[in-house]
N, CA, C and O atoms as a GROMACS GRO file, in nm:
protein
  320
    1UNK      N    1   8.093   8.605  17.087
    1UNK     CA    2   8.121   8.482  17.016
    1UNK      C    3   8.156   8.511  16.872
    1UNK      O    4   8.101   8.597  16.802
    2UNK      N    5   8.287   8.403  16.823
    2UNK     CA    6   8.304   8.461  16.724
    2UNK      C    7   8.197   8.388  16.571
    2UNK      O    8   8.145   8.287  16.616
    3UNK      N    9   8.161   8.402  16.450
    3UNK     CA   10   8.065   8.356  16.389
    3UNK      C   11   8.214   8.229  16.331
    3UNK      O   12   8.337   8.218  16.341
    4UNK      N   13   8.119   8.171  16.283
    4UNK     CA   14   8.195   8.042  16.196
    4UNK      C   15   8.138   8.033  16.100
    4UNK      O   16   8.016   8.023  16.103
    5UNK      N   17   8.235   8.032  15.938
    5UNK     CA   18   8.183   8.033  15.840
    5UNK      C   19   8.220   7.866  15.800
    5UNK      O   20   8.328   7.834  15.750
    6UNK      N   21   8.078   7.738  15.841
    6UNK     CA   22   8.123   7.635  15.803
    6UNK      C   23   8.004   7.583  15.748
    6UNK      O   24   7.902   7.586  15.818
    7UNK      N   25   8.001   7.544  15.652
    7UNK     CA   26   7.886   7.471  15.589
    7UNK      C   27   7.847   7.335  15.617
    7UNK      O   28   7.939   7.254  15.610
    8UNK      N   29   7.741   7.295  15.644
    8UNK     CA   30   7.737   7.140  15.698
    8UNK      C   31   7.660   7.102  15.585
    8UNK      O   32   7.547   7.137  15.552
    9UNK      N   33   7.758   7.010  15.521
    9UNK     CA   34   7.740   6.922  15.426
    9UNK      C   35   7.699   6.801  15.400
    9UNK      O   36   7.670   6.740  15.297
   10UNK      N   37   7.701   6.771  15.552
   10UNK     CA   38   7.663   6.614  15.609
   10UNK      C   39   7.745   6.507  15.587
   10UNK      O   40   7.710   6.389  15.594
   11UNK      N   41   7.891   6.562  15.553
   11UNK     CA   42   7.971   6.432  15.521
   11UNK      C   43   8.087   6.468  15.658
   11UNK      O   44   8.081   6.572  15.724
   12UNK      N   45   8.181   6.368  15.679
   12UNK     CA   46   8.221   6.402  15.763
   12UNK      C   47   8.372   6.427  15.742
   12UNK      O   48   8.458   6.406  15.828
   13UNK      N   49   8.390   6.468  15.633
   13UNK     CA   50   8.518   6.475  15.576
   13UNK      C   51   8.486   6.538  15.489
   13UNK      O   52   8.367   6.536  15.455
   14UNK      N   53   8.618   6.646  15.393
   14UNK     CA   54   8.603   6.739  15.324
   14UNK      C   55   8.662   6.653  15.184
   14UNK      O   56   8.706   6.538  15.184
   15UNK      N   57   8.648   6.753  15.055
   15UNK     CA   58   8.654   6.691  14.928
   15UNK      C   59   8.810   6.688  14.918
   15UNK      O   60   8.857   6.618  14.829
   16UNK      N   61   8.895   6.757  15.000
   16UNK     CA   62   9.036   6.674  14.986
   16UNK      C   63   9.054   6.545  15.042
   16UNK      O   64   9.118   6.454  14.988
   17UNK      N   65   8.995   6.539  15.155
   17UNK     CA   66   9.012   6.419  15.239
   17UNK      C   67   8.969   6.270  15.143
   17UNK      O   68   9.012   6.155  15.146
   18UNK      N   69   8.890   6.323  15.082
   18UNK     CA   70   8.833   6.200  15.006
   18UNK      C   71   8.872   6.153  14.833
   18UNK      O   72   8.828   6.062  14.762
   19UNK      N   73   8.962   6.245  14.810
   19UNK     CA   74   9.068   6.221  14.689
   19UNK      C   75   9.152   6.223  14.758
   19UNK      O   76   9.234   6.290  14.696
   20UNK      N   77   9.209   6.189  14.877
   20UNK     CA   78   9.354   6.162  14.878
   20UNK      C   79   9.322   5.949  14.938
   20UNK      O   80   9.394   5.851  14.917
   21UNK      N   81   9.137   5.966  15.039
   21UNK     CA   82   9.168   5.829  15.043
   21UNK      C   83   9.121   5.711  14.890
   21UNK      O   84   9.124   5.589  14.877
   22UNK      N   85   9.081   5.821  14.801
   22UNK     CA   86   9.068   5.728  14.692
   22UNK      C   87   9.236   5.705  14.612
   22UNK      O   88   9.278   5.602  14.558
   23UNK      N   89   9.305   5.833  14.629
   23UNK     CA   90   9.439   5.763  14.578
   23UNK      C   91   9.517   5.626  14.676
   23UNK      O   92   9.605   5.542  14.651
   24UNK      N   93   9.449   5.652  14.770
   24UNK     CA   94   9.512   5.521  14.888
   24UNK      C   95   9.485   5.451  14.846
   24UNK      O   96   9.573   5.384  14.792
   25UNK      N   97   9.342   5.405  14.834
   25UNK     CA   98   9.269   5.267  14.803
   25UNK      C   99   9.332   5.236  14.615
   25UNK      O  100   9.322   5.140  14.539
   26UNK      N  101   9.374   5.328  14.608
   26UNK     CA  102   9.458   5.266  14.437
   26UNK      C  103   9.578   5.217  14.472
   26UNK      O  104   9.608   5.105  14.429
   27UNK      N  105   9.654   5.274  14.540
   27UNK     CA  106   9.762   5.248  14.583
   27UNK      C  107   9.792   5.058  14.636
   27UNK      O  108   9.872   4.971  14.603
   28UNK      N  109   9.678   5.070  14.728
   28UNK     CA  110   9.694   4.963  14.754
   28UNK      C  111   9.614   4.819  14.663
   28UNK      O  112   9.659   4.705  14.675
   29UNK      N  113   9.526   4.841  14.600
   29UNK     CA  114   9.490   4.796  14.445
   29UNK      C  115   9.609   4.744  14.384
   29UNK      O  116   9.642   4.626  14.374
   30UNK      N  117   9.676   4.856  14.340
   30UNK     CA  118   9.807   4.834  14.308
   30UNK      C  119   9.872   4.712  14.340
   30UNK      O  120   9.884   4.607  14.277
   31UNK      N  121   9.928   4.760  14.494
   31UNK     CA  122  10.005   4.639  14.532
   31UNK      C  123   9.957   4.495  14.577
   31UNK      O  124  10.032   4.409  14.624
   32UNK      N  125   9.811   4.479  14.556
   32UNK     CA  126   9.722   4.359  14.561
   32UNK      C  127   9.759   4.336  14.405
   32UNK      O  128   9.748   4.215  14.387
   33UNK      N  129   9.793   4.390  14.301
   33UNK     CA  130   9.756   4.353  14.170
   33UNK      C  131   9.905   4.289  14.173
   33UNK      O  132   9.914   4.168  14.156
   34UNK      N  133  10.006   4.356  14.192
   34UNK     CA  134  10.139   4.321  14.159
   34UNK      C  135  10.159   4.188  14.232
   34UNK      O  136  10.212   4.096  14.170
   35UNK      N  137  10.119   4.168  14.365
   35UNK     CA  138  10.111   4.050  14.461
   35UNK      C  139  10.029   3.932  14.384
   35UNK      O  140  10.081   3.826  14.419
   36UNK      N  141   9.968   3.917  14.332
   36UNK     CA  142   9.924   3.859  14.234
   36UNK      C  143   9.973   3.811  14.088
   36UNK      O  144   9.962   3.693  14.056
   37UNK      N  145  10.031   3.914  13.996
   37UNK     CA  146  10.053   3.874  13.900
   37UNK      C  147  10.200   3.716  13.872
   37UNK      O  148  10.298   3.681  13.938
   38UNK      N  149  10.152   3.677  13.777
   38UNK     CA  150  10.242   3.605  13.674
   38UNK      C  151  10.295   3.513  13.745
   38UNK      O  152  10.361   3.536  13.846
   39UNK      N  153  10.264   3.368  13.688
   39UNK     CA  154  10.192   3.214  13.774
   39UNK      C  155  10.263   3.120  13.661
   39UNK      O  156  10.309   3.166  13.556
   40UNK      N  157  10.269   2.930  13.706
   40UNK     CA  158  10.334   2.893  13.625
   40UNK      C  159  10.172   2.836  13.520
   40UNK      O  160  10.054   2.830  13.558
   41UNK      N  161  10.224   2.808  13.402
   41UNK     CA  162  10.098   2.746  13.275
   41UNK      C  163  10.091   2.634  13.340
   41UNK      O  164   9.974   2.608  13.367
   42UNK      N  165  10.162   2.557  13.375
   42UNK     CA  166  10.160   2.376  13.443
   42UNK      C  167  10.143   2.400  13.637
   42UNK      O  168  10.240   2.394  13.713
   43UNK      N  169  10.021   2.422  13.674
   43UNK     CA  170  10.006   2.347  13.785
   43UNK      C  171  10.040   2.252  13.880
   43UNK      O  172   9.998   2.236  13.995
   44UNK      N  173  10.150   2.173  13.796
   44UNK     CA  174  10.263   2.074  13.883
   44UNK      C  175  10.382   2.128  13.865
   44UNK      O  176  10.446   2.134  13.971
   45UNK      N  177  10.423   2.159  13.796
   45UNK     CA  178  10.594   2.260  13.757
   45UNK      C  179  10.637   2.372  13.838
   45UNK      O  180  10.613   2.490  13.812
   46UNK      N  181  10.690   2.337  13.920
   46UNK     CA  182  10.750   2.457  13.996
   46UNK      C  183  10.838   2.550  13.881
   46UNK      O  184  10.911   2.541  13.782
   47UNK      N  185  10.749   2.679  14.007
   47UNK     CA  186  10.792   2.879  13.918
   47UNK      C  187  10.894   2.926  13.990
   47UNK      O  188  10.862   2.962  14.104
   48UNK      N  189  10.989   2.936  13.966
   48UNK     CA  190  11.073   2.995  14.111
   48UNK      C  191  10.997   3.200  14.051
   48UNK      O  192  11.025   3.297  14.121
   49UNK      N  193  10.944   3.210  13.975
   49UNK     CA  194  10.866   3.290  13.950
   49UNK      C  195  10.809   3.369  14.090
   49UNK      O  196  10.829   3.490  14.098
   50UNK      N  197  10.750   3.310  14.184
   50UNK     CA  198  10.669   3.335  14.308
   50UNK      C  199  10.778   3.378  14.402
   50UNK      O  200  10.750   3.385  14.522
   51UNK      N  201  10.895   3.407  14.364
   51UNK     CA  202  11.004   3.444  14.473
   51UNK      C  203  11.084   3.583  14.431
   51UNK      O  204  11.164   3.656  14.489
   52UNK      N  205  11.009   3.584  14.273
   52UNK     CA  206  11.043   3.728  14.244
   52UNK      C  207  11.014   3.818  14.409
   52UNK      O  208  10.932   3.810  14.501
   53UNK      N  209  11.167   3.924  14.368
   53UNK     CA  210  11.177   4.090  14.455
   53UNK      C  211  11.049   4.136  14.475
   53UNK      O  212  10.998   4.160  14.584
   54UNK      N  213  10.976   4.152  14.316
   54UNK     CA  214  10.837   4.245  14.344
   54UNK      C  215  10.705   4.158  14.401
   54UNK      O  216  10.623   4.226  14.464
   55UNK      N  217  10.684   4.059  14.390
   55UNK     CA  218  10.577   3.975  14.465
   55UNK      C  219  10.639   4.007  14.631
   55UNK      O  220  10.574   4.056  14.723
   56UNK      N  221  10.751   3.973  14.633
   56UNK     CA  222  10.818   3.949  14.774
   56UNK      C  223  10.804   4.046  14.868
   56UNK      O  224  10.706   4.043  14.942
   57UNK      N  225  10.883   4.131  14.876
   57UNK     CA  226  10.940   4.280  14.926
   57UNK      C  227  10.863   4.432  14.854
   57UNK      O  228  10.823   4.522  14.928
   58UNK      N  229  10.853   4.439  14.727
   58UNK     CA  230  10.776   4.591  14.678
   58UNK      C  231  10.657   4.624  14.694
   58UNK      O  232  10.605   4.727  14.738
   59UNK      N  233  10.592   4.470  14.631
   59UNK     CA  234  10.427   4.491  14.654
   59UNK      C  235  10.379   4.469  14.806
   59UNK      O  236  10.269   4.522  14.824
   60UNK      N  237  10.410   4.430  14.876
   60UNK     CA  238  10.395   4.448  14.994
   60UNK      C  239  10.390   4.533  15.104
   60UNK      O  240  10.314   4.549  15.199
   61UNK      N  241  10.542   4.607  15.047
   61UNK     CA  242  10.583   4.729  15.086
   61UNK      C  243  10.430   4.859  15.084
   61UNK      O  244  10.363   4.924  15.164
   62UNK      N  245  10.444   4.832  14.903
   62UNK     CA  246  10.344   4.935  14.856
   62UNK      C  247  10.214   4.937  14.913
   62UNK      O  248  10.145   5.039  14.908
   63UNK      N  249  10.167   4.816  14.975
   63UNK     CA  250  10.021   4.803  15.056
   63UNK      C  251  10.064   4.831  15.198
   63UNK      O  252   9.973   4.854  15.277
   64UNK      N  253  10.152   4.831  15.232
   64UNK     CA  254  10.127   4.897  15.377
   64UNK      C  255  10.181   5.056  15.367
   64UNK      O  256  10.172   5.137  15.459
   65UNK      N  257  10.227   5.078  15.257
   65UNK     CA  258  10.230   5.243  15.219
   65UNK      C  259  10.103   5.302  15.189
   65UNK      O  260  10.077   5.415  15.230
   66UNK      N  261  10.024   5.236  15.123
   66UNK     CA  262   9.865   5.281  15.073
   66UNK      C  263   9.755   5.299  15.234
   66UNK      O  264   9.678   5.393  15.253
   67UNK      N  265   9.778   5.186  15.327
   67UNK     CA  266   9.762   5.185  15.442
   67UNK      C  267   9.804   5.279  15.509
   67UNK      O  268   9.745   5.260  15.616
   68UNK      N  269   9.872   5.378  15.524
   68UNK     CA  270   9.946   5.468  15.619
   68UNK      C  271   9.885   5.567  15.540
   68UNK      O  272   9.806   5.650  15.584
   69UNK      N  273   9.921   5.558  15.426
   69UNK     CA  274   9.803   5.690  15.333
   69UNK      C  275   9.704   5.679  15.358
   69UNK      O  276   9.651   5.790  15.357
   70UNK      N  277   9.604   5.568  15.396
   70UNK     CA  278   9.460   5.633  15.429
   70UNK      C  279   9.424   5.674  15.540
   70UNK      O  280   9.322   5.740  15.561
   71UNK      N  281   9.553   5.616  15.667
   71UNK     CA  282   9.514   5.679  15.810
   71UNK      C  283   9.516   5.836  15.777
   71UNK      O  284   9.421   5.911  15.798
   72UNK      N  285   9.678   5.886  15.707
   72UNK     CA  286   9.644   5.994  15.696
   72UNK      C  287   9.593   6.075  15.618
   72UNK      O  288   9.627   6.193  15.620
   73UNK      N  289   9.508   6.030  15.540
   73UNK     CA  290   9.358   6.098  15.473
   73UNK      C  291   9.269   6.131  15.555
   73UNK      O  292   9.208   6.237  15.575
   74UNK      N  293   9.265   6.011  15.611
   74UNK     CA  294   9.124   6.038  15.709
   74UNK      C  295   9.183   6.165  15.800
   74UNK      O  296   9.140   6.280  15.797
   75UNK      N  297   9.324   6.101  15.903
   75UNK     CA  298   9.357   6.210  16.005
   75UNK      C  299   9.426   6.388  15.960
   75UNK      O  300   9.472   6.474  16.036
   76UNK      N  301   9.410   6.390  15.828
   76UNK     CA  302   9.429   6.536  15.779
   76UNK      C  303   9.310   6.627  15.790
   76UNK      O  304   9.213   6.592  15.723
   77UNK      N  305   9.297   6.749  15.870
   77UNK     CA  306   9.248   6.838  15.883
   77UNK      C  307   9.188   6.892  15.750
   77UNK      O  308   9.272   6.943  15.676
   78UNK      N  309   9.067   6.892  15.707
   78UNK     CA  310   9.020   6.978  15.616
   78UNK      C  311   9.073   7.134  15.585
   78UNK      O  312   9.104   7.194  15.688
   79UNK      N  313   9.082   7.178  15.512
   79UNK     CA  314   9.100   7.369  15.455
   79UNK      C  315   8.956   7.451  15.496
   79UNK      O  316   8.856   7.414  15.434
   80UNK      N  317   8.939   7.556  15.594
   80UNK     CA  318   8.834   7.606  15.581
   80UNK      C  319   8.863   7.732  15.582
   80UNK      O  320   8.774   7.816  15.571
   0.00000   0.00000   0.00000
């Protein structure tokens, strides 16, 4: 048998795995923040504001990009 040099750390993922899903979870921060921003001051006054490209199409985009980044955080093989 061959020996295995693996340390059990008790986590179940290695310290890359877990800076790449904290850049995910920014990522998609991100595009929750952008999906959000900049509203009308008058509450009755229509914004055609809310039809902006980047509310619409980018930030959206960018959260299901942050999403595909954390499957593959998690599903990336550690370095041993």
């Amino acid at each position: 048998m061959a020996k295995e040099n693996k340390e059990n750390t008790g986590f179940a993922l290695g310290k890359e795995n877990y800076i790449l899903l904290a850049i995910g979870f920014a990522i998609i921060v991100l595009g929750f923040i952008l999906m959000a921003g900049g509203g009308s001051e008058d509450p009755t006054a229509f914004s055609p504001e809310i039809f902006s490209t980047m509310r619409i199409t980018i930030a959206p985009v960018l959260v299901l990009f942050g999403f595909i980044f954390e499957i593959y955080a998690i599903m990336k093989k550690p370095k041993q």
